[in-house]
Structure formats: structure tokens, C-alpha cells
Residue, then its C-alpha position, 0 to 999 in steps of 0.5 A: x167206487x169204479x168198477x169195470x165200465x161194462x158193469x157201471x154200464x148194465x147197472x146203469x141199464x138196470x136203475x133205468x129199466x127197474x126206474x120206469x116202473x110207476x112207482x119209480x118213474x118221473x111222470x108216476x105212470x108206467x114209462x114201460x107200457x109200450x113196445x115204442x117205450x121199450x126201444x128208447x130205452x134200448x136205444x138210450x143204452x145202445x142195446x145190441x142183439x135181437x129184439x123182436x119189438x113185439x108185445x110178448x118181448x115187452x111183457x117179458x122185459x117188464x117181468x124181468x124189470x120186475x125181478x131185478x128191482x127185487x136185487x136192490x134189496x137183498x143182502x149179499x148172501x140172497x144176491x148170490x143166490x139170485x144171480x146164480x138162479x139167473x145164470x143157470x136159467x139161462x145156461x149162461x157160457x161168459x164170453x168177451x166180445x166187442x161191438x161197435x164202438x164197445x171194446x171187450x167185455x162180457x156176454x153171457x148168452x148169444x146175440x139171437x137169445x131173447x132180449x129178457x133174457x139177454x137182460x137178466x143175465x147181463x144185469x148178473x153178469x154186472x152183480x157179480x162184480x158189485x158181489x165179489x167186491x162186497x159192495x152191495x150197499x152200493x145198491x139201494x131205493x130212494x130213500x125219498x118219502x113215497x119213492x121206489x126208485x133205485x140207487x145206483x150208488x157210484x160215488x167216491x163215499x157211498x152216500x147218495x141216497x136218492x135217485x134224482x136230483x130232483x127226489x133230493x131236492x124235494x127231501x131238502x124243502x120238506x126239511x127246510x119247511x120243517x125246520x121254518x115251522x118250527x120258528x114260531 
């Protein structure tokens, strides 16, 4: 599946937010309990803008995490009505830009709005192609047992089902402890 970078880069940036959630994380803990948590995460994705590295940003970017976990699991008809409550919360005027070593892309909202709600309405932005393209079943959860993680589906076939290796591998020795078992 290829979509236009900016929009591979901010679904990408949506799996890693929504994936630092307790539920999705690696470690099972919140991986976005502190404000130092929430700059590397911006810094692994080179965000750009104001960021005011304060407890109420944080609070916000976790509400914001949270709404777009919720995204992953709607159809494309309920996404649409999702995206466009996102853009109109945020009077949302597209606009491309470049940045650093970025070429042209989208932005929707100036650099100085809130960092929330630079995110959600990037992460739209990016939902808008994923919509109009009717892809949406590149967007899934983990299909692990006791995993809430997001898939970011991107390959050529559309068959990933986990979102780590490591999820994948242990569904593979569950099954292959289950098939030994059944060699009695």
C-alpha cells in the first residue's frame, strides 16, 4: 500500500501515540505518564511546532491519544464523521509547507496551536487519504490474545495482523504449543 509520505509518516505517529497506551505498550505500563515520555516520543518523529512541555499538554495529548485509538475500529463511514468533527473542532484551513529536511506537505492548523490539537488534525489530515482511497481495513488492533495495540497495515497484501514481532511471535509458539500438545 503507498500512500503519500506525510500520510505514512502521521499514521505511523498515530500506532506510536495510540501504542504507549497500558494496554498496547511493550512494558504494559502507560509509556505516556510524563511530560519527558511525551518529548521522546516527539522528538522520535521530529515533531515541529510549539510544545509547552507542561502537564496540561500531556493530559491533552493522552486525550487526544485516546480518541484516536478509537478511529482503528470504525468503518469508513463513522471515520468520515470522525475526521470531519476533528477538522471542524479545529478550523482546520490546509495548507502545504516544508520544514527542515521535510519537502511539501500538509498542515492544517498554524505551528503556535496546541500541540493536541496539531495532532489530531494531522492524524485527520492523514485519515483522509486512508478514507478516500477506502483502505480503511489497513487499520486495525493487534489481533494478539490480550493486546490492544494498533496495526498499521502497509504491506503490499494487506495481511499483518500484529503490531510487533514480538506479539506475532508469541501467537506463533501458542499455536505450536498447541499443535505439540496434541501429539500425544
Amino acid at each position: 500500500m503507498l500512500f503519500a509520505p506525510d500520510t505514512e509518516e502521521s499514521l505511523a505517529f498515530v500506532v506510536a501515540l495510540a501504542n504507549t497506551d497500558a494496554g498496547a505498550s511493550r512494558s504494559g505500563d502507560d509509556e505516556l505518564a510524563t511530560v519527558d515520555q511525551l518529548a521522546d516520543l516527539l522528538i522520535r518523529y521530529s515533531y515541529t511546532g510549539r510544545m509547552d512541555h507542561d502537564e496540561a499538554e500531556l493530559h491533552d495529548v493522552r486525550q487526544a491519544r485516546n480518541a484516536l485509538r478509537q478511529v482503528w475500529t470504525l468503518d469508513r463511514d463513522e471515520a468520515v464523521t470522525f475526521v470531519n468533527g476533528m477538522l471542524r473542532d479545529a478550523n482546520a484551513l490546509p495548507f502545504l509547507t516544508r520544514h527542515g529536511t521535510v519537502d511539501w506537505h500538509l498542515h492544517a492548523t498554524p505551528p503556535d496551536a496546541p500541540l493536541a490539537e496539531r495532532i489530531r488534525v494531522e492524524a485527520a489530515l492523514a485519515l483522509i487519504d486512508v478514507i478516500r482511497m477506502n483502505e480503511m481495513r489497513r487499520l486495525r488492533v493487534c489481533e494478539a490474545d490480550g493486546c490492544t495495540g494498533l496495526v498499521l497495515d502497509l504491506s503490499r497484501n494487506g495481511l499483518k495482523r500484529f503490531c510487533t514481532v514480538r506479539c506475532g511471535n508469541r501467537m506463533n509458539m501458542i499455536a505450536f504449543r498447541e499443535r505439540q500438545s496434541g501429539k500425544v
